[in-house]
mmCIF file of the N, C-alpha and C atoms, coordinates in Angstrom:
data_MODEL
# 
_entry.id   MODEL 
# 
loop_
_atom_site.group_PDB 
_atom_site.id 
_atom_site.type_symbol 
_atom_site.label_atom_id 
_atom_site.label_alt_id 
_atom_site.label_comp_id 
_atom_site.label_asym_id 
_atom_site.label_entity_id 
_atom_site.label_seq_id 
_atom_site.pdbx_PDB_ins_code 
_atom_site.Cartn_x 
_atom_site.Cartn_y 
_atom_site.Cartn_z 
_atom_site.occupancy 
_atom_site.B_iso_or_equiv 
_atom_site.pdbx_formal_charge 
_atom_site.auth_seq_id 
_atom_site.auth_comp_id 
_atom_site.auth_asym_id 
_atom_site.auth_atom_id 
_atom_site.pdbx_PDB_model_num 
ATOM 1   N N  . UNK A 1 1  ? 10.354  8.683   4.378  1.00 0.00 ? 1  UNK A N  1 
ATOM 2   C CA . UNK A 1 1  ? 11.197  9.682   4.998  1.00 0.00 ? 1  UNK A CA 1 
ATOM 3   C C  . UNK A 1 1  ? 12.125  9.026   6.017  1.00 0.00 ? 1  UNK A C  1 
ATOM 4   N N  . UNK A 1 2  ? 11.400  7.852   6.790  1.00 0.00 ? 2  UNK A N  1 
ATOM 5   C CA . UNK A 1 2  ? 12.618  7.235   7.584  1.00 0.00 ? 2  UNK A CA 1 
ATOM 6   C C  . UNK A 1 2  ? 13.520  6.477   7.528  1.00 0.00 ? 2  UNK A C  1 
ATOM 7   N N  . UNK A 1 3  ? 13.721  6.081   5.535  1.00 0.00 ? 3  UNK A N  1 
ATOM 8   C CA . UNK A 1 3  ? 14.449  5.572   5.105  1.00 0.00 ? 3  UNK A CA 1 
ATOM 9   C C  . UNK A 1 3  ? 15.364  6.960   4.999  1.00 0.00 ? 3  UNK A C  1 
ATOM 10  N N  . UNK A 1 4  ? 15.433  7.485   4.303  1.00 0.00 ? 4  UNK A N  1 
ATOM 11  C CA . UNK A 1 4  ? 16.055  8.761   4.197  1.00 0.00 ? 4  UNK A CA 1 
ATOM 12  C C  . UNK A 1 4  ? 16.941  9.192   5.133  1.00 0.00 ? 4  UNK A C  1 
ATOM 13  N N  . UNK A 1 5  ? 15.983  9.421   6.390  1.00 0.00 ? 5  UNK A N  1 
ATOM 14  C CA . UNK A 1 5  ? 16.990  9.733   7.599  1.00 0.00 ? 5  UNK A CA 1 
ATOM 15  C C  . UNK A 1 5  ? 17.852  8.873   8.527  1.00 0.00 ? 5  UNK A C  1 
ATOM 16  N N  . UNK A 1 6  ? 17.301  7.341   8.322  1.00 0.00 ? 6  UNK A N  1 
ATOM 17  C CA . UNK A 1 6  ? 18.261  6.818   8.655  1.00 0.00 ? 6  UNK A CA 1 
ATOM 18  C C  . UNK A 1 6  ? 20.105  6.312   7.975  1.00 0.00 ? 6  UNK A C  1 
ATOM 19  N N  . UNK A 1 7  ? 19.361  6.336   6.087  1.00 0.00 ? 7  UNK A N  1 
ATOM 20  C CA . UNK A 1 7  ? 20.445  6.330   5.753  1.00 0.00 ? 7  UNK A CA 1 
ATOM 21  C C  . UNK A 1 7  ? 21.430  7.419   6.084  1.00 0.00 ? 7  UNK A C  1 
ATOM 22  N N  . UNK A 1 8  ? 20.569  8.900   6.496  1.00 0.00 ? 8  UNK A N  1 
ATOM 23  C CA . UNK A 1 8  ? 21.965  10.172  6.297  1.00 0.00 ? 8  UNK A CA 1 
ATOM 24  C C  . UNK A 1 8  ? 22.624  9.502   7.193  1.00 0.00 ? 8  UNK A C  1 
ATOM 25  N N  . UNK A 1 9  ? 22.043  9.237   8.892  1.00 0.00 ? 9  UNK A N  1 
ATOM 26  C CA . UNK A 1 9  ? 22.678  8.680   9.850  1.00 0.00 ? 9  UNK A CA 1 
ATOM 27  C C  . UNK A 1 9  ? 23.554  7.883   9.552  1.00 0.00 ? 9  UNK A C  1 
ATOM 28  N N  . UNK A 1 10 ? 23.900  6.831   9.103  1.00 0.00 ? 10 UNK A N  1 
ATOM 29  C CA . UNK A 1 10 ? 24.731  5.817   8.884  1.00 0.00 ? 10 UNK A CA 1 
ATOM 30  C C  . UNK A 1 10 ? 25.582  6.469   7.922  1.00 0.00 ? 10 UNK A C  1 
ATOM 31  N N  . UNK A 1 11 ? 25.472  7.153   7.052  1.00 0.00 ? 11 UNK A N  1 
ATOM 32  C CA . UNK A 1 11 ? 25.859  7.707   5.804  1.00 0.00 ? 11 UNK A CA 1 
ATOM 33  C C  . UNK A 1 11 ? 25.863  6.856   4.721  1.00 0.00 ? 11 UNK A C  1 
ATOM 34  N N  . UNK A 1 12 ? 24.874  6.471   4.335  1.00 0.00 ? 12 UNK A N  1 
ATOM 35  C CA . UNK A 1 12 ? 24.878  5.450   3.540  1.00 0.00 ? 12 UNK A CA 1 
ATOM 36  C C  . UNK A 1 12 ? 23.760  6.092   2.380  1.00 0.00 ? 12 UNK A C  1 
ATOM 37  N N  . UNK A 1 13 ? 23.893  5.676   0.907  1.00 0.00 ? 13 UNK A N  1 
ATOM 38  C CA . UNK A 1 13 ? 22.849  6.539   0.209  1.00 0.00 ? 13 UNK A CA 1 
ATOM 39  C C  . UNK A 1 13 ? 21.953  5.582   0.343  1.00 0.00 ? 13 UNK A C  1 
ATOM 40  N N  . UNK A 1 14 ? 20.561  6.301   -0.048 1.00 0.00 ? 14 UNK A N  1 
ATOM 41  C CA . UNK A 1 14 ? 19.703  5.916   0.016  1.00 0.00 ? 14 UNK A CA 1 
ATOM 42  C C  . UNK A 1 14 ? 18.626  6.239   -1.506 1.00 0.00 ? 14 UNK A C  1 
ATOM 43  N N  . UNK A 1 15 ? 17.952  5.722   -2.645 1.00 0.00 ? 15 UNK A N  1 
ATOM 44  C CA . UNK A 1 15 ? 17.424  6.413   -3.932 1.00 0.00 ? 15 UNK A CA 1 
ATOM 45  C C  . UNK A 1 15 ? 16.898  4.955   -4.194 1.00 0.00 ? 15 UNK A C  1 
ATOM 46  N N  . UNK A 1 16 ? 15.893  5.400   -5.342 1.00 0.00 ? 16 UNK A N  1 
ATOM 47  C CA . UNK A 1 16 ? 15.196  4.638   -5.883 1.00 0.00 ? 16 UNK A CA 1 
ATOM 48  C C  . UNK A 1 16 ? 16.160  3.612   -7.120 1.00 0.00 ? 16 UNK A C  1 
ATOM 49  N N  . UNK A 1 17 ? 16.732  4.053   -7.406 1.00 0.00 ? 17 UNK A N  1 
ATOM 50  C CA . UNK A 1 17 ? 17.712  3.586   -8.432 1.00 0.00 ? 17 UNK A CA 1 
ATOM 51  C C  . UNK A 1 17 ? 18.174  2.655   -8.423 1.00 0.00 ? 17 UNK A C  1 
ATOM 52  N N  . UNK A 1 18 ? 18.417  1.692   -6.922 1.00 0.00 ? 18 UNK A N  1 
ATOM 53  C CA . UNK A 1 18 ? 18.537  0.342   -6.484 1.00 0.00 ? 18 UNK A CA 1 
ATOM 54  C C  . UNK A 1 18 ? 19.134  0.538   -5.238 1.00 0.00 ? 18 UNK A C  1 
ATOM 55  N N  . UNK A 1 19 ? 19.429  -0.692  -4.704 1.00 0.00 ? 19 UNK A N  1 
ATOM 56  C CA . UNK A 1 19 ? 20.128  -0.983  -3.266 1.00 0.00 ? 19 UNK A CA 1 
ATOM 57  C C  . UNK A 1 19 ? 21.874  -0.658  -2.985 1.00 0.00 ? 19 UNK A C  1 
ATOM 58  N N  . UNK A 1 20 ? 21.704  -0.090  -2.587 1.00 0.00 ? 20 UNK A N  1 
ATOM 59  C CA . UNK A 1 20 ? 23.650  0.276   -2.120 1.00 0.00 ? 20 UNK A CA 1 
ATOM 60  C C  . UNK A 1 20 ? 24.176  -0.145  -0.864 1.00 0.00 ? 20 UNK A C  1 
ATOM 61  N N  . UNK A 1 21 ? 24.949  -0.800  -0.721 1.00 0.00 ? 21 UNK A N  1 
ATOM 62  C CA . UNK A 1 21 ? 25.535  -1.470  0.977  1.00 0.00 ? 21 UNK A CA 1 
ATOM 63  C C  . UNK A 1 21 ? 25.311  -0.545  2.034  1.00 0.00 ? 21 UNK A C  1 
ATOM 64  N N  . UNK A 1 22 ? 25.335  -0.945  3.110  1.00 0.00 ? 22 UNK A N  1 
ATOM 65  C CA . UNK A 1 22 ? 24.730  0.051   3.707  1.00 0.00 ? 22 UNK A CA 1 
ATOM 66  C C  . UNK A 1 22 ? 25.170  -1.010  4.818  1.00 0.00 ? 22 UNK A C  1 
ATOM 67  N N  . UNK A 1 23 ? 26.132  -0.761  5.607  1.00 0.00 ? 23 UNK A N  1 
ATOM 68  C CA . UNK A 1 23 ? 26.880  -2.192  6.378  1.00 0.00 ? 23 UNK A CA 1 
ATOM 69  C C  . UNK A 1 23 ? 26.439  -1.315  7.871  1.00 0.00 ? 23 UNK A C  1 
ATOM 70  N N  . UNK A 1 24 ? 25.876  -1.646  9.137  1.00 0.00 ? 24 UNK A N  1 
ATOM 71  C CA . UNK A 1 24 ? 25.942  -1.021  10.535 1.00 0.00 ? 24 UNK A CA 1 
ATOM 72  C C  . UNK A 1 24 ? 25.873  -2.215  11.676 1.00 0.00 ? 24 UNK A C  1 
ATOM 73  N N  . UNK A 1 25 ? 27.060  -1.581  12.287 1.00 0.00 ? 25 UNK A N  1 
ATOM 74  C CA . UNK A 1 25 ? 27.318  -3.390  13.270 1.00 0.00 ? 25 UNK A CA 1 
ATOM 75  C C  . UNK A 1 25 ? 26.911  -4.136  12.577 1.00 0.00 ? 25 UNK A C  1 
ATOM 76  N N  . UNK A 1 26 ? 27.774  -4.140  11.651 1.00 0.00 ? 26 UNK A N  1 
ATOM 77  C CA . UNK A 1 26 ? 27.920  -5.882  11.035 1.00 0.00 ? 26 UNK A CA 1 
ATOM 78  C C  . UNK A 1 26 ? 27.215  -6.321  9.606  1.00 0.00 ? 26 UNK A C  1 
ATOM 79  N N  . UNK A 1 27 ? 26.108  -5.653  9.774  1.00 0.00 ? 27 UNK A N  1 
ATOM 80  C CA . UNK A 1 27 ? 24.693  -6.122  9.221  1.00 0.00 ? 27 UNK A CA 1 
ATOM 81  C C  . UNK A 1 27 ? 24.336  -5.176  7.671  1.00 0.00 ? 27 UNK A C  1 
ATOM 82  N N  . UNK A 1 28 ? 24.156  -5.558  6.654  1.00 0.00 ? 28 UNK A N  1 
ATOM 83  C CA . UNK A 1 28 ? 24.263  -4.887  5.849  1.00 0.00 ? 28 UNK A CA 1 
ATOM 84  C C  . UNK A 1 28 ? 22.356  -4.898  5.881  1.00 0.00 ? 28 UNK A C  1 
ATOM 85  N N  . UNK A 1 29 ? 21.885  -2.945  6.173  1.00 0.00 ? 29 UNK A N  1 
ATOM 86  C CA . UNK A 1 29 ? 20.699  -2.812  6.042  1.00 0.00 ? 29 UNK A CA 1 
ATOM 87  C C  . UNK A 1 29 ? 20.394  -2.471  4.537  1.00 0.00 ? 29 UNK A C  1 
ATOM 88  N N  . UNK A 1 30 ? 21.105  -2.133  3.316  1.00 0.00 ? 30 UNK A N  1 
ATOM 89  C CA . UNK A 1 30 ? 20.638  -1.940  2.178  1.00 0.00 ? 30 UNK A CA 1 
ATOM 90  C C  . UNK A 1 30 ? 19.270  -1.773  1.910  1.00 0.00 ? 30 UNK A C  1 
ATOM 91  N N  . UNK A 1 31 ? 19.506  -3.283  1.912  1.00 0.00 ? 31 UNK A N  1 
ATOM 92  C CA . UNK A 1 31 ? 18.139  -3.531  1.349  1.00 0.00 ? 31 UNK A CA 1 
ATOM 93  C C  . UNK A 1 31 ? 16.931  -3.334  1.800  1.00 0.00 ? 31 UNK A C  1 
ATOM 94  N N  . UNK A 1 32 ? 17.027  -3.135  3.347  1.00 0.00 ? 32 UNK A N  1 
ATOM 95  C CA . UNK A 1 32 ? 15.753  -2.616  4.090  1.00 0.00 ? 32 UNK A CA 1 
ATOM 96  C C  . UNK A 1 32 ? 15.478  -1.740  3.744  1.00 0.00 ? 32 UNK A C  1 
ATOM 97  N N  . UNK A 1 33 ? 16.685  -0.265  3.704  1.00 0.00 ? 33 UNK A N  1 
ATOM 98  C CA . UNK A 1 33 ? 16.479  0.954   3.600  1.00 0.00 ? 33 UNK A CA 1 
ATOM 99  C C  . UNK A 1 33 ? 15.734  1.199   1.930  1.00 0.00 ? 33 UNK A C  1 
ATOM 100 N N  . UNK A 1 34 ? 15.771  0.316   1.181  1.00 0.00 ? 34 UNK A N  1 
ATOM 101 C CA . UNK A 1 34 ? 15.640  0.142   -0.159 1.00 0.00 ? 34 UNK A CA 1 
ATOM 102 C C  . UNK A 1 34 ? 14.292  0.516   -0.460 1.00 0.00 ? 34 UNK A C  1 
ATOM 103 N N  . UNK A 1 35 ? 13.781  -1.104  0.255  1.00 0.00 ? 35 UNK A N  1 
ATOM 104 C CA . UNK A 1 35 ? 12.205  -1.652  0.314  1.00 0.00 ? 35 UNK A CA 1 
ATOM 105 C C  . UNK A 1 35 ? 11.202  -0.425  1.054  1.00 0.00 ? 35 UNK A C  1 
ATOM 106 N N  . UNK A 1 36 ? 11.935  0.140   1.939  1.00 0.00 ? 36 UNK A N  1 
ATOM 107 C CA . UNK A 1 36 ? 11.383  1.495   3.015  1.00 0.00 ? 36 UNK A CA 1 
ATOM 108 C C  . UNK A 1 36 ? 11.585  2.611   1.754  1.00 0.00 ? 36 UNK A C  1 
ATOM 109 N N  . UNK A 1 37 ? 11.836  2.798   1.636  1.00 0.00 ? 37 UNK A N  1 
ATOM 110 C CA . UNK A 1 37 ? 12.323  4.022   0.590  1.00 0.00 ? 37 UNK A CA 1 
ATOM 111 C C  . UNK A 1 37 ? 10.790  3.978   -0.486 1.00 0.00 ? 37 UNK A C  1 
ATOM 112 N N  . UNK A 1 38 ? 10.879  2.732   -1.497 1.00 0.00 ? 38 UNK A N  1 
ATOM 113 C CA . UNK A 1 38 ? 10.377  2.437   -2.459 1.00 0.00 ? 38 UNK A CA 1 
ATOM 114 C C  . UNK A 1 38 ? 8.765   2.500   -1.921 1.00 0.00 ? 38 UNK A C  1 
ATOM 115 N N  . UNK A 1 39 ? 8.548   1.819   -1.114 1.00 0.00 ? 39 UNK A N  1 
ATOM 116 C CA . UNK A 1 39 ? 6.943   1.678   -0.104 1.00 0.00 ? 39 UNK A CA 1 
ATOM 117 C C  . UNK A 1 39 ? 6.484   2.912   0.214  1.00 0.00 ? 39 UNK A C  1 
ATOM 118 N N  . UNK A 1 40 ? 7.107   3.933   0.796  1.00 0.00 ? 40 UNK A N  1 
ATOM 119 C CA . UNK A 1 40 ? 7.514   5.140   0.676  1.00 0.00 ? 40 UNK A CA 1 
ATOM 120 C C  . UNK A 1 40 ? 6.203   5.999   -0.480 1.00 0.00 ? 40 UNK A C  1 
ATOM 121 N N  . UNK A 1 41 ? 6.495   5.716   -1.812 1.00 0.00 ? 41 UNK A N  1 
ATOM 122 C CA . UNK A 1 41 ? 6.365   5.921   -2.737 1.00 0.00 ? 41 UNK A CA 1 
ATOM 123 C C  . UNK A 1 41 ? 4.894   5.299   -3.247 1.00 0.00 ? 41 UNK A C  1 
ATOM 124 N N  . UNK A 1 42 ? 4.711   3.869   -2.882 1.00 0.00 ? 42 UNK A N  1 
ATOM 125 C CA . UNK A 1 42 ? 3.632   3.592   -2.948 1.00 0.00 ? 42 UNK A CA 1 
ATOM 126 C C  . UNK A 1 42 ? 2.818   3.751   -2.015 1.00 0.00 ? 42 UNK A C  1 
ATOM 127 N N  . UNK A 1 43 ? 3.035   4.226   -0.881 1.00 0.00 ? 43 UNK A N  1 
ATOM 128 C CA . UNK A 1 43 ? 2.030   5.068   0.152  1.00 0.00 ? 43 UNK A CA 1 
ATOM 129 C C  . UNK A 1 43 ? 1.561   5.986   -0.730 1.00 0.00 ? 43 UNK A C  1 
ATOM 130 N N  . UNK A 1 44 ? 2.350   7.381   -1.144 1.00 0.00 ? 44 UNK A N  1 
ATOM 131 C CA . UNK A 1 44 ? 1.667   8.215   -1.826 1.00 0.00 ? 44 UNK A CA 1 
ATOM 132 C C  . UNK A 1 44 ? 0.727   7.770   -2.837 1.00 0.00 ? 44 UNK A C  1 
ATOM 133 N N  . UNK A 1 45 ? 0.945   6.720   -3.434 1.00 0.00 ? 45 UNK A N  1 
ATOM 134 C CA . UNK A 1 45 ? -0.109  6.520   -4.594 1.00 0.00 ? 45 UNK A CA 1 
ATOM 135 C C  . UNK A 1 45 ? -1.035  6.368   -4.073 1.00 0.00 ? 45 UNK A C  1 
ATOM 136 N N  . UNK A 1 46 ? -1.093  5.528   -2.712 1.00 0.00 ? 46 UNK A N  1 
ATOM 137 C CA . UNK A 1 46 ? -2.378  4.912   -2.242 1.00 0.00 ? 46 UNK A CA 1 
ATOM 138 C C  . UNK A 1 46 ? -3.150  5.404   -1.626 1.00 0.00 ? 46 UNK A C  1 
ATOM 139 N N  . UNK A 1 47 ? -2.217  6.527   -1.129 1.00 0.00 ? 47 UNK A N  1 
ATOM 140 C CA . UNK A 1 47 ? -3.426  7.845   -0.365 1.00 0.00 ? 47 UNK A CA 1 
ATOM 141 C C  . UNK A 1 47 ? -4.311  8.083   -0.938 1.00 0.00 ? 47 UNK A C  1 
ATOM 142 N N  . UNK A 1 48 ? -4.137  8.509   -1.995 1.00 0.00 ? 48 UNK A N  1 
ATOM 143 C CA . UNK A 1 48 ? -4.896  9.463   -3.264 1.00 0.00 ? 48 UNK A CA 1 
ATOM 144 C C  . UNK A 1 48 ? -5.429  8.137   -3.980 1.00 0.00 ? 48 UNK A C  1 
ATOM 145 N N  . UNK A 1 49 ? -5.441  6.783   -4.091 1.00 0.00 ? 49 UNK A N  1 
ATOM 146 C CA . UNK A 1 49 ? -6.467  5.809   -4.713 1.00 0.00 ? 49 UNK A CA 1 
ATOM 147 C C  . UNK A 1 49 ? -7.303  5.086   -3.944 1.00 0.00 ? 49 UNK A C  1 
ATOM 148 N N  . UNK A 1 50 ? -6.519  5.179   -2.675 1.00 0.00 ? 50 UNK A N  1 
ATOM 149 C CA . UNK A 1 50 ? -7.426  4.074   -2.110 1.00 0.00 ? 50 UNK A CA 1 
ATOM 150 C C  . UNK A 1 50 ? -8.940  4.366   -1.403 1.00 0.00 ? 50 UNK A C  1 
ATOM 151 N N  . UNK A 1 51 ? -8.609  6.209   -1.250 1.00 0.00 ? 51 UNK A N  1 
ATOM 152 C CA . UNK A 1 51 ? -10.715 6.367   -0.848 1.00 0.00 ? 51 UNK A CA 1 
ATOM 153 C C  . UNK A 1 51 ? -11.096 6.448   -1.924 1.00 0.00 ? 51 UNK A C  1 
ATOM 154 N N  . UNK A 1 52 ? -10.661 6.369   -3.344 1.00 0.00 ? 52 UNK A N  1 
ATOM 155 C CA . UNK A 1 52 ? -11.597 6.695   -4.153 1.00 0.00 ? 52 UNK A CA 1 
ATOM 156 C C  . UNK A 1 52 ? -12.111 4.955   -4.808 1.00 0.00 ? 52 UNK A C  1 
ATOM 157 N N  . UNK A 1 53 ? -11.285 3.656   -4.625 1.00 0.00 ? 53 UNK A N  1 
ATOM 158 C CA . UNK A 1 53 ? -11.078 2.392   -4.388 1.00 0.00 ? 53 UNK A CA 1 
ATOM 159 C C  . UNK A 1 53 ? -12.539 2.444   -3.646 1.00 0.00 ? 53 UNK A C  1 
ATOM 160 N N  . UNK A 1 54 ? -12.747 2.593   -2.235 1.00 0.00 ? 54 UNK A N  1 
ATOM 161 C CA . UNK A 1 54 ? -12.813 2.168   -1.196 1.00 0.00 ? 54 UNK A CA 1 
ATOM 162 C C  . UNK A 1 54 ? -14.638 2.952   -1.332 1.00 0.00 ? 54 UNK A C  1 
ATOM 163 N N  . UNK A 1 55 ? -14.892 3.965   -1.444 1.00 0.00 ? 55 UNK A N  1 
ATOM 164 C CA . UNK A 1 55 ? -15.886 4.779   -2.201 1.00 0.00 ? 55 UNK A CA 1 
ATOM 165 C C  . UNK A 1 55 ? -16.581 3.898   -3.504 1.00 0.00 ? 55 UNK A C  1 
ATOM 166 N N  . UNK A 1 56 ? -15.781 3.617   -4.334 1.00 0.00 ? 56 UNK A N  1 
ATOM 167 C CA . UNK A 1 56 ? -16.695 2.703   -5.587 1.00 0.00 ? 56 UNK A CA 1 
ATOM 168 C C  . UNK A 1 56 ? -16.778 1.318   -5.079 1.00 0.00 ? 56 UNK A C  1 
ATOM 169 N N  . UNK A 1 57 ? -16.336 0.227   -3.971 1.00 0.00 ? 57 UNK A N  1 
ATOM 170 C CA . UNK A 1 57 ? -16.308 -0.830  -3.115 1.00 0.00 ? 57 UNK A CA 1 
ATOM 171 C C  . UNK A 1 57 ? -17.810 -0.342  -2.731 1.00 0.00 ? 57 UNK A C  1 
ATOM 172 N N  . UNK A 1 58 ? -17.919 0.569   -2.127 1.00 0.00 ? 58 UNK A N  1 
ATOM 173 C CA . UNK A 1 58 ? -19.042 0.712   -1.123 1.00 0.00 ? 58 UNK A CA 1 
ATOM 174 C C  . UNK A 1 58 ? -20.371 1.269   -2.356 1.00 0.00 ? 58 UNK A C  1 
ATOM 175 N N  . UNK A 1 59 ? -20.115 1.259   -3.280 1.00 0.00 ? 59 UNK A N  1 
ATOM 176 C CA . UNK A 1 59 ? -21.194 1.829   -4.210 1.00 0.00 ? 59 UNK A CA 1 
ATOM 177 C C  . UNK A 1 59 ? -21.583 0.463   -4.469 1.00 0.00 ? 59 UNK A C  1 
ATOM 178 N N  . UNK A 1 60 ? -21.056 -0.124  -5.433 1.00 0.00 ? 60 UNK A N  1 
ATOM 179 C CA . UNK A 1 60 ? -20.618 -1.789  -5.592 1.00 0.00 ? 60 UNK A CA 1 
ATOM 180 C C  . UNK A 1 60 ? -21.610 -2.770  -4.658 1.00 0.00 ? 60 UNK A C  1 
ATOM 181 N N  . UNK A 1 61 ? -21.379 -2.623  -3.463 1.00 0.00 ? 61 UNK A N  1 
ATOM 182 C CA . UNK A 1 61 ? -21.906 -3.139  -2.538 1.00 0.00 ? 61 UNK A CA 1 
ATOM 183 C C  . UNK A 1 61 ? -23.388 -2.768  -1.835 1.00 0.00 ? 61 UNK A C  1 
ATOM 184 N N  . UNK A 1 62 ? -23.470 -1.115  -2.246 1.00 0.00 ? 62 UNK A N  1 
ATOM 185 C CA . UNK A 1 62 ? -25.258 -0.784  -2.041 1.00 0.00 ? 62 UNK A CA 1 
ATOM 186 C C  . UNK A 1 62 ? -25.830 -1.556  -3.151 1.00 0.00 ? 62 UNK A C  1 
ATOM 187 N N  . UNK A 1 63 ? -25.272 -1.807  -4.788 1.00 0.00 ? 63 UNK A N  1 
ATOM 188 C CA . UNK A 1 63 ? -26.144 -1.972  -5.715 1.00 0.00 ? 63 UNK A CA 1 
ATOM 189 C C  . UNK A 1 63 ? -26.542 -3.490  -5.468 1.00 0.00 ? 63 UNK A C  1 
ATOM 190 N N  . UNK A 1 64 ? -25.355 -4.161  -5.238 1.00 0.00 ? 64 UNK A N  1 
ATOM 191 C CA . UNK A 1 64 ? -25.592 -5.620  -4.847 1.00 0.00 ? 64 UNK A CA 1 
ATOM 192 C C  . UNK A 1 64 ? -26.712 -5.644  -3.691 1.00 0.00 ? 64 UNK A C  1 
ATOM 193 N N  . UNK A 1 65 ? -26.750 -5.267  -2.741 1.00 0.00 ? 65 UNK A N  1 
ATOM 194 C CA . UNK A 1 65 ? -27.699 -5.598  -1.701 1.00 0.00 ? 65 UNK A CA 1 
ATOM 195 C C  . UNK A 1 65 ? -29.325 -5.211  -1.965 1.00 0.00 ? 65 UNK A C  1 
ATOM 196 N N  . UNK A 1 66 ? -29.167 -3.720  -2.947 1.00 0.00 ? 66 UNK A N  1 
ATOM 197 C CA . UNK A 1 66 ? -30.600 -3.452  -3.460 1.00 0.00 ? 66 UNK A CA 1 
ATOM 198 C C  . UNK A 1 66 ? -31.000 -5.033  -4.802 1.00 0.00 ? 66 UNK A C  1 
ATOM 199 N N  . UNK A 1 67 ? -30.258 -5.354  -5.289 1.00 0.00 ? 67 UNK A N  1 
ATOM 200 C CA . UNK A 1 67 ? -30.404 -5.914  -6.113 1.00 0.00 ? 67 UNK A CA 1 
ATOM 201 C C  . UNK A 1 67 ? -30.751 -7.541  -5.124 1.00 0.00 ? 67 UNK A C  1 
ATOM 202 N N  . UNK A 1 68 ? -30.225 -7.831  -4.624 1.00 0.00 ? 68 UNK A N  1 
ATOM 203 C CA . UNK A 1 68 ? -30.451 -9.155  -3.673 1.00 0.00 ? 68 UNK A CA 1 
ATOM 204 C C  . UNK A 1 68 ? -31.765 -9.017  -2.957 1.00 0.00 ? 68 UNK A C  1 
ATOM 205 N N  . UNK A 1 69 ? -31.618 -7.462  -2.546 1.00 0.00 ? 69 UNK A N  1 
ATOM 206 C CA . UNK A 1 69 ? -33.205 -7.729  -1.827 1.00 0.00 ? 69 UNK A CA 1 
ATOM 207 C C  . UNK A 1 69 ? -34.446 -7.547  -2.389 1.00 0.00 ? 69 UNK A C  1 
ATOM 208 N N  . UNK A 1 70 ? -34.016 -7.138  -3.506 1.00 0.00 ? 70 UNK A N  1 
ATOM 209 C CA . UNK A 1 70 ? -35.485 -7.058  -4.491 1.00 0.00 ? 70 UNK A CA 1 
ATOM 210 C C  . UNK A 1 70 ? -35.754 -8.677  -5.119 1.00 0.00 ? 70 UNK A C  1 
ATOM 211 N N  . UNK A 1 71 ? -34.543 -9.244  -5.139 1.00 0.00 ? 71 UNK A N  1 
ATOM 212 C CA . UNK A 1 71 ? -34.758 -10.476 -5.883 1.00 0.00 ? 71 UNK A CA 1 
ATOM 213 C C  . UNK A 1 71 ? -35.356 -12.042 -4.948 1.00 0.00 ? 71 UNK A C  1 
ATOM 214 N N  . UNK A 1 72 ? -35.611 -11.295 -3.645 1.00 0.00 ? 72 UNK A N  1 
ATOM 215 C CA . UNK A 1 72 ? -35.065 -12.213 -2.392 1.00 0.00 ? 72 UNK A CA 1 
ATOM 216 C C  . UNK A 1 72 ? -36.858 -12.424 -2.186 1.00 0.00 ? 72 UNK A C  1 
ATOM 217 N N  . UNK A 1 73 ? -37.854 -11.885 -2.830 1.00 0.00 ? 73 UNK A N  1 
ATOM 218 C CA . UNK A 1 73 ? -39.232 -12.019 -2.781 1.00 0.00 ? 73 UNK A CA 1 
ATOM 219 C C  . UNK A 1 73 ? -39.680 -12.587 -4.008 1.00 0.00 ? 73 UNK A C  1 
ATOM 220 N N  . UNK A 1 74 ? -38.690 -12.752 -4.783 1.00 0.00 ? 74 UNK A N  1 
ATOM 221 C CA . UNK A 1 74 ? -39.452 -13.418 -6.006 1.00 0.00 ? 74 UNK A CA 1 
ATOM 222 C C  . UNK A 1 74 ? -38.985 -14.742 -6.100 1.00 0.00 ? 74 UNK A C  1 
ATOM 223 N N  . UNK A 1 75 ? -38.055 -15.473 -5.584 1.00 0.00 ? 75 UNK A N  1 
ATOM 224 C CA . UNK A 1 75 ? -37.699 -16.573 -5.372 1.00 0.00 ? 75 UNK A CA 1 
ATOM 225 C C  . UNK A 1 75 ? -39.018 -17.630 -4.685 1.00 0.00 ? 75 UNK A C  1 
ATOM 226 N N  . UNK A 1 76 ? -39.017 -18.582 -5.724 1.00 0.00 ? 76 UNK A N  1 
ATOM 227 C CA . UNK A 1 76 ? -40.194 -19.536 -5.026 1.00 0.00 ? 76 UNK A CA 1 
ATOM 228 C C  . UNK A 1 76 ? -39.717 -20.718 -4.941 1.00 0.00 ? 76 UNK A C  1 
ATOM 229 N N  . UNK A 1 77 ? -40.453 -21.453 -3.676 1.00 0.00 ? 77 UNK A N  1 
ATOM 230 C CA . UNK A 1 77 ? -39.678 -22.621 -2.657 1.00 0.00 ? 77 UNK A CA 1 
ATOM 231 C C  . UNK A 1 77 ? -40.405 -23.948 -3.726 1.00 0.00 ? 77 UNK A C  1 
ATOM 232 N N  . UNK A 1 78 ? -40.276 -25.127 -4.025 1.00 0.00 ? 78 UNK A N  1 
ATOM 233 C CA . UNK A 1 78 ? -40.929 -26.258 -4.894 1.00 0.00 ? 78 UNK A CA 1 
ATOM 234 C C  . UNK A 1 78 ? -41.380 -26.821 -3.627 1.00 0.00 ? 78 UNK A C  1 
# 
């Protein structure tokens, strides 16, 4: 969104479709506003994947530790 509003400011477009000049004192932000825009986008994905990611990580990780500590008494020293 703060790609968005900064491009209206400048008046410069702003879309997924690629980078458009975007010149302010001097400096052509394009491409910032671009990369902000696009990230944008992969935030939303990641909202919605990453507890469910982050949830099977932590499942993952109970089975490993039950599994290590059951195995951690049958190990014999020579």
């Amino acid at each position: 969104m703060a790609a968005g509003y900064i491009g209206d400011l400048c008046g410069c477009r702003v879309d997924e479709a690629g980078v458009y000049p975007c010149v302010v004192m001097g400096i052509d932000i394009g491409g910032i506003l671009s990369t902000m825009f696009v990230l944008g986008w992969a935030f939303i994905f990641t909202i919605f994947i990453g507890p469910i990611l982050i949830v099977a990580w932590n499942i993952f990780l109970l089975f490993l530790w039950d599994y290590r500590s059951k195995n951690a008494g049958s190990r014999t020293s020579a």
